[in-house]
N, C-alpha and C positions, 0 to 999 in steps of 0.2 A: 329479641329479648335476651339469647345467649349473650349476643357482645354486650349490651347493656350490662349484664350479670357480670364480666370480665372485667370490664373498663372500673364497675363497683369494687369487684374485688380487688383487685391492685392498687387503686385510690387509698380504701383502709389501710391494705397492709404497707403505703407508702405513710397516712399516716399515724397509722400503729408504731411505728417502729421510724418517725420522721427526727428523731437526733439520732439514731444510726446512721440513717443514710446521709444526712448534713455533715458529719464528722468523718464517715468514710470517704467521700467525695471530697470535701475540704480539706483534707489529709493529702491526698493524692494529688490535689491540684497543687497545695503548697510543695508537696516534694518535686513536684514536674520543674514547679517555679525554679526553686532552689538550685537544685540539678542545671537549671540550662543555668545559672550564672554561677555553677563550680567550675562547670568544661572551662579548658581552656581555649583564649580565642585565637583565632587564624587568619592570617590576613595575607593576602591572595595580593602580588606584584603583578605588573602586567607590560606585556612591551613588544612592538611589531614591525616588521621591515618586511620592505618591498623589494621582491626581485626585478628588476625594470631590463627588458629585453632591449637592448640597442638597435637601433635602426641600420647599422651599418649590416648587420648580420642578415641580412634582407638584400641589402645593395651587394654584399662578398656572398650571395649562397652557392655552393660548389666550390669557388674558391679556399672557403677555411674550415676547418672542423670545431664546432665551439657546441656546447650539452646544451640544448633546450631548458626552456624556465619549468618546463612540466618534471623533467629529468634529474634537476635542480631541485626543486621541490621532495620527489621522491627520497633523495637521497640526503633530505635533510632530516629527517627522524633517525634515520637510522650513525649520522654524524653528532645529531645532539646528544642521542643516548648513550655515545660511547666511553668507553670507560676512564680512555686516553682525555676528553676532553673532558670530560667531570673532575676527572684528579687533575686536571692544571687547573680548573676553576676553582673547585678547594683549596688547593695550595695560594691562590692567588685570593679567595678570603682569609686565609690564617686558621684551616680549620687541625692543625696537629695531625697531620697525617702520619708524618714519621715517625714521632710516639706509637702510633696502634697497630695492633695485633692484623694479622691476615683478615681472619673473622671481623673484626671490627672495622677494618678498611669493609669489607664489603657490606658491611651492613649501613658504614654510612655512603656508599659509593649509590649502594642500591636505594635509602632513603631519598636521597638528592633522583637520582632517575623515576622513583614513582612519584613523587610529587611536584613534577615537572610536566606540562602538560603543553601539545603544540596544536594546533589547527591551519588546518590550508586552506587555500581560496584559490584555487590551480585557475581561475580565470582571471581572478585580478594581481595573481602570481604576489597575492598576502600572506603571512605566515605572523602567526601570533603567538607568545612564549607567556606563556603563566606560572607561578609559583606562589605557592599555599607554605608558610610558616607561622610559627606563634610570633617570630620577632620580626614586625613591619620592616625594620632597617634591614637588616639581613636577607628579607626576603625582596626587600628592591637590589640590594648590593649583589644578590646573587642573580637575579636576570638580565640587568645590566652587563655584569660578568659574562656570562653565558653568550648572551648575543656577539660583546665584545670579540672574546676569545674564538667566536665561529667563524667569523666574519674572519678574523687573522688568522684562523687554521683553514678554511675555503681558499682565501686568495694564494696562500702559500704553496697549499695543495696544488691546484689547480697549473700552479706556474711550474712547481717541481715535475707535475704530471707534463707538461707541454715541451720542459726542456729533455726530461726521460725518453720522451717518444721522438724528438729531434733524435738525439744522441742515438739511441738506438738506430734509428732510420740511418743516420751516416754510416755507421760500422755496419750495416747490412749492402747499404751500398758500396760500402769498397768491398765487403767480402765478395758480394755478384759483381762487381768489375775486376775484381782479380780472376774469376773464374771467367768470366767472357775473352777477359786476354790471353787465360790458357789457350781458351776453345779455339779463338784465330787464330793463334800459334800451330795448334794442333793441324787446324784446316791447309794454312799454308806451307806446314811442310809435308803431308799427307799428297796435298797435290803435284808438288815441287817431287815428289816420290815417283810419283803414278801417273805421270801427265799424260802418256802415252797412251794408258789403259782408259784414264779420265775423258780423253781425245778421241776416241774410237766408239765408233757403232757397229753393234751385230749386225746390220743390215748391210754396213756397206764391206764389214771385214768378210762374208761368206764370198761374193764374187771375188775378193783377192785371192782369198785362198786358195778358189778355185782354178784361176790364172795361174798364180806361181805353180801348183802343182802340175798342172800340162805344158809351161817352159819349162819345170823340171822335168819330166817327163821328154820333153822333146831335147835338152841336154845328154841326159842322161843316153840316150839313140844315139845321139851325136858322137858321145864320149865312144861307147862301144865300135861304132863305124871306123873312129879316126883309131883305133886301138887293133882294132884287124887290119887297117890298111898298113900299119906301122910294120904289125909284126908280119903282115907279108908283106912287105919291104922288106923287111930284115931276115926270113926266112924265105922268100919268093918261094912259097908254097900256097898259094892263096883260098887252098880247098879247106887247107886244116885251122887257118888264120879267120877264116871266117866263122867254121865250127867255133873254136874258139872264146872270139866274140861274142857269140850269139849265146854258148853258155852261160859266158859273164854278166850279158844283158838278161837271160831268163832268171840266175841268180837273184838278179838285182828285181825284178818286176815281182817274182813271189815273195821277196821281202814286205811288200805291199800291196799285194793284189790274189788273187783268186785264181785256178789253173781255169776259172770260166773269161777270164776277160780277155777280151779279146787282142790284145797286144800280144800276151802269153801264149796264144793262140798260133798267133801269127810268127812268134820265132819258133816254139816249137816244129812249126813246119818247115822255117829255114833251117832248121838243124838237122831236120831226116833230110830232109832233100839235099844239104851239103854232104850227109853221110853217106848216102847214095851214090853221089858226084863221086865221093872218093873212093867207094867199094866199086865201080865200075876200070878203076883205074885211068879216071882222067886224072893225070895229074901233068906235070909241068916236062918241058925237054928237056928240063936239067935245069942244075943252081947257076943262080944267073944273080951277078954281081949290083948289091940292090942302090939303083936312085939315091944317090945321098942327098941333091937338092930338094926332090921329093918327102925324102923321111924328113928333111929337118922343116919341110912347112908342114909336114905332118902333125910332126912334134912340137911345134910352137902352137896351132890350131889344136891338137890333143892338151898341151896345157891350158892357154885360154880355156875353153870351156870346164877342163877342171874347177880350175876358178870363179865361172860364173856358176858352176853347180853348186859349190861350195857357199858361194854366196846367197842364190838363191834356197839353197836349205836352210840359211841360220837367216831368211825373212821369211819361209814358211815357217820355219819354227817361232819364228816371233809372234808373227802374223796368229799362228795356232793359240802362244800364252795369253796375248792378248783377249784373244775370243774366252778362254776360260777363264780367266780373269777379273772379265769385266765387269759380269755380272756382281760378283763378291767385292769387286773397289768400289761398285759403284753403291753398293748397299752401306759399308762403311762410310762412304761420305755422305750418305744420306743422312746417317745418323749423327755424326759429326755436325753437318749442318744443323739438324733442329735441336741439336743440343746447344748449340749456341742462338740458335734462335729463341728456345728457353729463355737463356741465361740473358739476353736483349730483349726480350718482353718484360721480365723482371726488371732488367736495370732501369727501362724506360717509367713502370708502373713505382718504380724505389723512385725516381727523382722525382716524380709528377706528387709522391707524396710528401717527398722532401720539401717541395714549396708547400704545398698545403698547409704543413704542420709549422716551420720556419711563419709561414701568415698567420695561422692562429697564436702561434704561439707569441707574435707583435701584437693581437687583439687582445690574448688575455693579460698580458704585461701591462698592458694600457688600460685593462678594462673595457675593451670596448666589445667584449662581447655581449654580456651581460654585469650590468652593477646593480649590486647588495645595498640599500639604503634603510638607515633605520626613522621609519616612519613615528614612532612613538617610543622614546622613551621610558622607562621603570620608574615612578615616584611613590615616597615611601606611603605606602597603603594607609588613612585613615579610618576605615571600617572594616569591622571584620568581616570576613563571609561565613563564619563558625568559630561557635553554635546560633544557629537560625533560634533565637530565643522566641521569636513570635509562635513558627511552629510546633516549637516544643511544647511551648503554654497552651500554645488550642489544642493542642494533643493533648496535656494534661488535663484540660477542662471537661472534653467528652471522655479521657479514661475514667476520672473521677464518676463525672454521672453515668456512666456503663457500670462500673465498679460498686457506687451504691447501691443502686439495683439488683446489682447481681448477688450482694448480699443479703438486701433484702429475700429474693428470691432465694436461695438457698437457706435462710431461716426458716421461710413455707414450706419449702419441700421435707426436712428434717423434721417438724412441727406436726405429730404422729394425732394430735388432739382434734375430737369432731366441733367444729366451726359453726356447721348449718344441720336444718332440723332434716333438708333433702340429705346430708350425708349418714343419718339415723335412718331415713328410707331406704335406702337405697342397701342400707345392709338388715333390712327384714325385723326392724324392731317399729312396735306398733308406739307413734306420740299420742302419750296423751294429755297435756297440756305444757306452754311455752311460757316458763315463767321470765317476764321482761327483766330488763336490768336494772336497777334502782339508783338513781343518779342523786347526789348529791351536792346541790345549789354551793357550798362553798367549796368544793374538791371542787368540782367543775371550773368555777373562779378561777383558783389557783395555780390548773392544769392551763386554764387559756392564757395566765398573766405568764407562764412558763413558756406556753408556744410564742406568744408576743415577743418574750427575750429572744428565743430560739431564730425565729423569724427576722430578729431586725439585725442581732450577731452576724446570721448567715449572711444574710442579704447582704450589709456592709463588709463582710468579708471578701463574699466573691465578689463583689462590686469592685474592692480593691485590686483583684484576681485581674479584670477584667480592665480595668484603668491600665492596670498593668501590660496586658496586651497590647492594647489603642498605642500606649506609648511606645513600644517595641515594635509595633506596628508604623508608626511614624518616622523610627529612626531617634527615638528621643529617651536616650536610657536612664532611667533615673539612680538605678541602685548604682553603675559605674561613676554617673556625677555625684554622688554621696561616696562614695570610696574615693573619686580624683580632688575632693574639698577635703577629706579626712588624711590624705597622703600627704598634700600641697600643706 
C-alpha cells in the first residue's frame, strides 16, 4: 500500500503541475539541440605507414648494425612531437611563423602537437597519425605534411647518423694505430738497449757467477805467487818476498771475504810461519845476482794473468749487473708489451667495427635495412567527428526529463501546505469531517480541451526532438543540408 501511495503521489504532482514539467524538459532538450549545432565542427585526417623490416637484415645479422622496427617505432613519438619537425611542417603549410611572438610560436607549436595523435601496432610494425581540425583541408594537408617530412627527416637522420659513426670510427683508428707504432717503436728499442739483460736468466746467471768468482779467486793466488817470485828474483831474499806476497794476497781476500774463510785462514798461517822462517835467521848466503831469463817469464806470466783478472772482473761485474737488473727490464717490458697488446686488441676491435658500420651504413643508404612505406594516405575528411550531435541530443532528452522532475519535486518539498487528512493526523489535530471538492462540468471541459493542446504540442514537439536524433543517428543532418541549400 505505501508504494501504491507514492507511485499516487507523484502521478498528481506530475499532473498538477504537467505544463511545468512539459516546458522545463522541452526547454532543455531544445537548448541541448541548439548547442550541439553552435559547436564548431572537427574533422579528424587520418594516414598510416608501415615499417617493413628487410629480409637481408636476417641474412647480414652480426655483420651490420641497423635499429630494430620495435626501436623505430619507440623512437617515433618522440620524433613526431618534436618541435624541430613541427616548425618545418608549419612553415611548409604557410602558417606565419615569423610574424609571431615567442608566446604565440608556442602556443601554436604546442596546438599542432596535442592535436596530433599516434598509435602502434609494434607487431604489424603499423603506426597511424591522426589530426583533429575544424578545416578538413588543413587537417589532411597537415598529416600528409607530417608523414612527408618524417619520412625525410628519418632517412636523413639515419644516414648522417651512419656516416658520424664511420667518420668517427676512422679517426679513432688512426689515433690507436699511431699509438700502437709508438708502442713497437718503444718495444724495439727498449730491447735493442737490454738485450743482454732481456737474454739472461737468474737461474743460469748464479752458477756463472759463481765460476768466474773462483777463477778469479784462483787468479788472483796466481797473481800473488808470480809477484813474490818476481821480487825474489830481484831481491833474492825469498823469506821476505814471500811475507810480502802473502800480505798482499790477505789484503786483497779481506777486501771480500771474512777473517773466517778459509783462504784467509790459510795465508795467515803462511805469513807467521814465513815470519818465523826469518826470526830464526834462515835467511840466504848472500845476494846473489837474480835469473834474468827467469824474471822475465815471470814477468810476462805475472802480466798475462793481470790481465785475465782484469778481464774476468769487468764479466763478474757484468755478470753481477745483469742479475740485478733483470728482474726490473724484465718488468718494464712486460709492461711495454701489454700496453701494446692494449693498443692491438683496440686496433683489431676499431677495424672489425669499421666493417660493420661501412656495411650498415651501404644498408641504410639503400634502405635495405628497414623501409618506411606509407600505407594510407590523408584525404580531406568529410564527416565530422565533433560534436557527437547524437549524443548530445540523448543527453539533452534525459537532462530535460531529469530536470522536470526535479522541478517538480522541488515545488513539493518548498510547498509548506497540508495535502492529506493523514498529515492533520499525524500532527494531533482531531478531523472532523472531509469536505469533497466540487468540480465543475465546464472548468473540467476546458481544463481537459487545455491538457489535449498541451498533450499534442508536447508530443509533436519532442516527436521532432526525436526525428531529430534518428537522423543524426543515421548520419543524415538536416539542419547542415538546410544551411548548405541556403549558402549554395
Amino acid at each position: 500500500m505505501q508504494n501504491e501511495f507514492d507511485y499516487r503521489k507523484y502521478l498528481n504532482l506530475l499532473l498538477k503541475h504537467k505544463r511545468l514539467f512539459a516546458i522545463t524538459a522541452l526547454i532543455i532538450m531544445t537548448g541541448t539541440a541548439v548547442v550541439s549545432y553552435l559547436l564548431p565542427k572537427k574533422y579528424e585526417a587520418r594516414s598510416s605507414i608501415f615499417v617493413e623490416r628487410n629480409v637481408l637484415n636476417e641474412l647480414f645479422k652480426g655483420m651490420a648494425v641497423t635499429p630494430s622496427v620495435d626501436e623505430s617505432l619507440r623512437r617515433l613519438n618522440s620524433a613526431i612531437n618534436s618541435r624541430t619537425l613541427l616548425t618545418k611542417v608549419a612553415n611548409d603549410l604557410d602558417l606565419n611563423l615569423k610574424n609571431q611572438s615567442d608566446a604565440q610560436l608556442d602556443a601554436t607549436i604546442n596546438g599542432l602537437r596535442n592535436r596530433t595523435n599516434l598509435q602502434f601496432d609494434d607487431k604489424e610494425g603499423l603506426i597511424k597519425f591522426s589530426f583533429i581540425d575544424e578545416n578538413p583541408r588543413f587537417a589532411r594537408d597537415y598529416v600528409n605534411t607530417l608523414v612527408r617530412r618524417y619520412i625525410e627527416e628519418n632517412l636523413s637522420s639515419k644516414r648522417e647518423e651512419s656516416y658520424g659513426a664511420t667518420s668517427f670510427i676512422s679517426d679513432q683508428i688512426a689515433s690507436v694505430k699511431q699509438k700502437l707504432d709508438k708502442a713497437e717503436a718503444e718495444i724495439t728499442k727498449f730491447r735493442a738497449e737490454k738485450v743482454a739483460v732481456l737474454a739472461s736468466e737468474p737461474a743460469s746467471l748464479l752458477p756463472e757467477i759463481s765460476a768466474s768468482q773462483q777463477r778469479l779467486d784462483d787468479l788472483s793466488l796466481r797473481r800473488s805467487q808470480l809477484e813474490a817470485e818476481r821480487n825474489r828474483l830481484k831481491t833474492n831474499d825469498p823469506a821476505k818476498d814471500r811475507v810480502a806476497a802473502l800480505q798482499r794476497r790477505l789484503e786483497e781476500l779481506r777486501v771480500e771475504y771474512t777473517d773466517n774463510y778459509p783462504e784467509v785462514i790459510k795465508v795467515k798461517a803462511d805469513i807467521e810461519a814465513a815470519k818465523k822462517e826469518i826470526g830464526r835467521g834462515l835467511k840466504g848466503s848472500g845476494a846473489a845476482v837474480p835469473n834474468s831469463q827467469e824474471l822475465d817469464r815471470v814477468e810476462a806470466e805475472l802480466n798475462a794473468v793481470r790481465m785475465s783478472e782484469s778481464s774476468q772482473r769487468a764479466q763478474l761485474a757484468a755478470s753481477r749487473g745483469l742479475m740485478r737488473e733483470n728482474p726490473g727490464t724484465k718488468a718494464a717490458m712486460d709492461k711495454l708489451e701489454q700496453e701494446r697488446g692494449n693498443y692491438k686488441t683496440m686496433y683489431d676491435q676499431l677495424m672489425a667495427r669499421h666493417g660493420q658500420a661501412e656495411f650498415s651504413n651501404q644498408m641504410e643508404v639503400q634502405d635495405k635495412a628497414a623501409t618506411i612505406r606509407i600505407m594510407e594516405p590523408a584525404i580531406m575528411p568529410r564527416v565530422p567527428v565533433s560534436p557527437n550531435r547524437f549524443r548530445i541530443i540523448l543527453i539533452g532528452i534525459a537532462a530535460g526529463i531529469a530536470a522536470g522532475f526535479g522541478v517538480l519535486l522541488a515545488i513539493d518539498y518548498f510547498d509548506k501546505s497540508v495535502k492529506t487528512v493523514d498529515t492533520l493526523k499525524t500532527l494531533g489535530i482531531n478531523v472532523l469531517a472531509v469536505i469533497p471538492k466540487i468540480s465543475d462540468p465546464k472548468a473540467i471541459e476546458i481544463e481537459r480541451r487545455n491538457d489535449l493542446r498541451l498533450y499534442i504540442a508536447s508530443g509533436t514537439y519532442f516527436t521532432m526532438i526525436v526525428a531529430l536524433l534518428a537522423l543524426e543517428f543515421l548520419g543524415m543532418s538536416p539542419v547542415d543540408s538546410i544551411i548548405g541549400m541556403i549558402s549554395g
